[in-house]
C-alpha positions, -999 to +999 in steps of 0.1 A: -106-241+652-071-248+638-051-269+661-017-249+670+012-264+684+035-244+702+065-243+699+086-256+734+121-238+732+140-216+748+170-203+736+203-218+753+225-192+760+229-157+753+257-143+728+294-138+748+316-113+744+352-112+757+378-094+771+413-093+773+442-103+798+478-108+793+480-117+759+460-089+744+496-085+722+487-115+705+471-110+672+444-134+672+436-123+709+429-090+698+408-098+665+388-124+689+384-094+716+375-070+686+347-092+670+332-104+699+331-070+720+331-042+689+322-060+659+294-076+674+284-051+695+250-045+672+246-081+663+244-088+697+223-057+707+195-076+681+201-108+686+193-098+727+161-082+713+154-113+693+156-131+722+135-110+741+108-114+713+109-152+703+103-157+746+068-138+736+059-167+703+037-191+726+019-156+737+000-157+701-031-181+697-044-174+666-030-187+632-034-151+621-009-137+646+011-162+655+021-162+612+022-118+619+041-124+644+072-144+631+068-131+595+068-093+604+086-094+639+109-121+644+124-127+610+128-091+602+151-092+635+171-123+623+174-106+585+191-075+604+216-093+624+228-115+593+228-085+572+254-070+600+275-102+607+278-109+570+286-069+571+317-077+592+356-082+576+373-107+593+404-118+585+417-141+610+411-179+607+398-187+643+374-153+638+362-166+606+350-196+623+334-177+649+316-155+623+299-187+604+290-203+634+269-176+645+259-170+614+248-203+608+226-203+641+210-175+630+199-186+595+187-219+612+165-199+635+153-183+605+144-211+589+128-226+618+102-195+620+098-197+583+092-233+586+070-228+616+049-196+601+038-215+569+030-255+591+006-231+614-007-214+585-010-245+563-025-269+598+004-291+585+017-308+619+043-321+603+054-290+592+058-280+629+081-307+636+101-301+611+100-265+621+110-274+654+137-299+650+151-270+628+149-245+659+165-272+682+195-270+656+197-237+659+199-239+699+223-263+692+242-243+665+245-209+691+254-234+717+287-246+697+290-203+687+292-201+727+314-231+731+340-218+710+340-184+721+349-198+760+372-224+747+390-195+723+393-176+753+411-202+775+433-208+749+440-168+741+437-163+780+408-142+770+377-131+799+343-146+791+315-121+801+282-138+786+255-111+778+218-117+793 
């Protein structure tokens, strides 16, 4: 039988949204408040379903389906929410920087499950490291997304409502 590793990582936090307080007349209040709460709305909508789905990985034993699994499930999730963040016009610096963050997170976790799919399939242990030092940078990457969402929002005096 082909030994599987699985993979031991849960995803850190959820994707934020905000809203806005006082300065809502400020224009990099607003464009935060409109790409994190409209903008984002169906990013975030698949990237909760992602979530949802990558939980359900170490649920698949076989090489055959854990490989199914993350080649027609998971990554086709992850190709549709960077197809609809890179889909987004942002304009303001601060947004921008929000934008690639998450974006960046994403393409890791991509990555990662490509990674992943092809170690299992090839018994390459190795591989799976790789894969999952990959997967840890992209919990680490969404955790920085997160960060600078909530310390954007202290500085616009913005409302943090994190999305579970």
């Amino acid at each position: 039988m082909k030994k599987l590793i699985p993979i031991i990582l849960m995803l850190v936090m959820a994707c934020t949204m905000v809203t806005g307080c006082s300065s809502a007349e400020d224009e990099t209040a607003t464009a935060i408040e409109d790409f994190t709460t409209k903008d984002m709305k169906s990013a975030t909508s698949n990237y909760a379903k992602f979530a949802k789905a990558y939980g359900k990985l170490n649920d698949y034993e076989t090489v055959e389906d854990i490989t199914k699994y993350c080649d027609k499930t998971l990554i086709p999730i992850l190709d549709t929410i960077i197809d609809e963040v890179d889909g987004i016009d942002v304009e303001d610096k601060e947004v921008k920087s929000l934008k690639s963050k998450f974006l960046d997170s994403v393409k890791l976790y991509k990555q990662g499950l490509t990674e992943y799919s092809s170690a299992i399939e090839e018994q390459k242990d190795e591989g799976v490291t790789k894969a999952n030092n990959t997967l840890t940078k992209a919990n680490e990457s969404l955790t920085a997304y997160n960060d600078s969402v909530t310390e954007l929002s202290k500085k616009y005096d913005l409302t943090v409502k994190t999305i579970k």
